[in-house]
C-alpha positions in Angstrom: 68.1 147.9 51.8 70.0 145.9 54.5 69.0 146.5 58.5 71.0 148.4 60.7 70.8 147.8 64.6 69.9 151.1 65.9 70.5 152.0 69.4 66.7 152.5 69.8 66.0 148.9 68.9 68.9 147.8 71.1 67.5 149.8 73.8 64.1 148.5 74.0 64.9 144.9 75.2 66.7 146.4 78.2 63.6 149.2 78.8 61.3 145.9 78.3 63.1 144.2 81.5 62.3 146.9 83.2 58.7 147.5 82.7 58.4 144.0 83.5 60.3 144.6 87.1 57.8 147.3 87.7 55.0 145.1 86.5 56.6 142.5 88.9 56.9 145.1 92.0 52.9 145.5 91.6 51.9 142.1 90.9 50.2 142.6 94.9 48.0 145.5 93.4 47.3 144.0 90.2 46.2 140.8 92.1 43.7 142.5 94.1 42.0 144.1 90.9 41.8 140.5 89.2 40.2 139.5 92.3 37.7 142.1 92.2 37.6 141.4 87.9 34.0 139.6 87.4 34.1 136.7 84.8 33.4 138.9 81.5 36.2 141.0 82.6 39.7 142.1 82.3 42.4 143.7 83.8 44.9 146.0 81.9 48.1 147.1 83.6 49.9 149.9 81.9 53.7 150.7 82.4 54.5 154.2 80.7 57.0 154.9 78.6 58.8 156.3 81.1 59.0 153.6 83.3 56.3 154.6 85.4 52.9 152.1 85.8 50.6 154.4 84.8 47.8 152.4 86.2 45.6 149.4 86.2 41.9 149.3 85.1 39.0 146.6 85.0 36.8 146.6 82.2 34.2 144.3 80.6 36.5 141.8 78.0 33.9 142.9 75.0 35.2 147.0 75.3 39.1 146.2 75.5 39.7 147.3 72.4 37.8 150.5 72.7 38.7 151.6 76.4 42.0 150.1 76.7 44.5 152.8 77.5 47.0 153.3 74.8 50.3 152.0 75.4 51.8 154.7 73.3 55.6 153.3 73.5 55.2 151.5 77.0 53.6 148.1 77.9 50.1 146.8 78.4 49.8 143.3 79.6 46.2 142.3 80.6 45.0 139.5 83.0 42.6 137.3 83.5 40.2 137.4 87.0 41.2 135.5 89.9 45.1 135.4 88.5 46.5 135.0 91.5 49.8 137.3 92.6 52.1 134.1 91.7 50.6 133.8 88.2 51.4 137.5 87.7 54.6 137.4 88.9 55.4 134.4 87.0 54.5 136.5 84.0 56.5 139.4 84.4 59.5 137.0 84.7 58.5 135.4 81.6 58.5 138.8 79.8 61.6 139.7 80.9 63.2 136.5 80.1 62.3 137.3 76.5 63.1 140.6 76.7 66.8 139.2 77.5 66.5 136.9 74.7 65.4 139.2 71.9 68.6 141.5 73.4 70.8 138.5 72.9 69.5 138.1 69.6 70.5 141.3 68.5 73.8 141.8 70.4 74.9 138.3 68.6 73.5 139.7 64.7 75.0 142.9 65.6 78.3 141.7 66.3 78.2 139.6 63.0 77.3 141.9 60.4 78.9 145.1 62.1 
C-alpha cells in the first residue's frame, strides 16, 4: 500500500491557518476568560469546522476530558489562566506557522512521488 496525497489532507494545513487567524482575531476574548480562569482551571477555545469559533468555555482542569466540547473536524486549543492576550496571540502564530510547514511538507512529497 503506498500513500497518496489526497486533496483533503492537502486541504487541512491551509483550513489549519485559518482557524488559527480566527483564534488570533479573538485572542481579546479568550484573554478575558483566562483572566477570569481560577488556578484549577482551563480555558478551551473551539473553532468549528466551518471556520466559525464556536465558543470558549472555563472549566475545572480535572473534567477537561469529560466536558470539553468535541472538536469534531475543527480545532480546540486550551489555555492556561492569566495567559495574557500576547501569549495567545503568540500561539495562534505558532500554529499557523506549522500549519505552513506541514503544507510545505506535503506540497514538496507530493511533487516527488507524483
Amino acid at each position: 500500500m503506498s500513500f497518496r496525497l489526497t486533496p483533503e489532507m492537502a486541504e487541512r494545513p491551509r483550513r489549519t491557518i485559518h482557524a488559527a487567524e480566527i483564534l488570533h482575531m479573538n485572542a481579546r476574548t479568550i484573554a478575558a476568560a483566562c483572566g477570569d480562569a481560577g488556578p484549577d482551571e482551563i480555558v478551551v477555545a473551539v473553532v468549528d469546522r466551518n471556520l466559525v469559533l464556536a465558543g470558549v468555555w472555563t472549566f475545572p482542569l480535572v473534567e477537561l476530558t469529560s466536558r470539553a466540547p468535541q472538536a469534531d473536524g475543527g480545532w480546540l486549543l486550551t489555555f492556561s489562566p492569566g495567559s495574557a492576550r500576547t501569549e495567545i496571540e503568540a500561539r495562534c502564530i505558532d500554529l499557523a506557522r506549522s500549519a505552513l510547514k506541514r503544507w510545505e511538507a506535503l506540497r514538496r512529497w507530493d511533487s516527488k512521488h507524483s
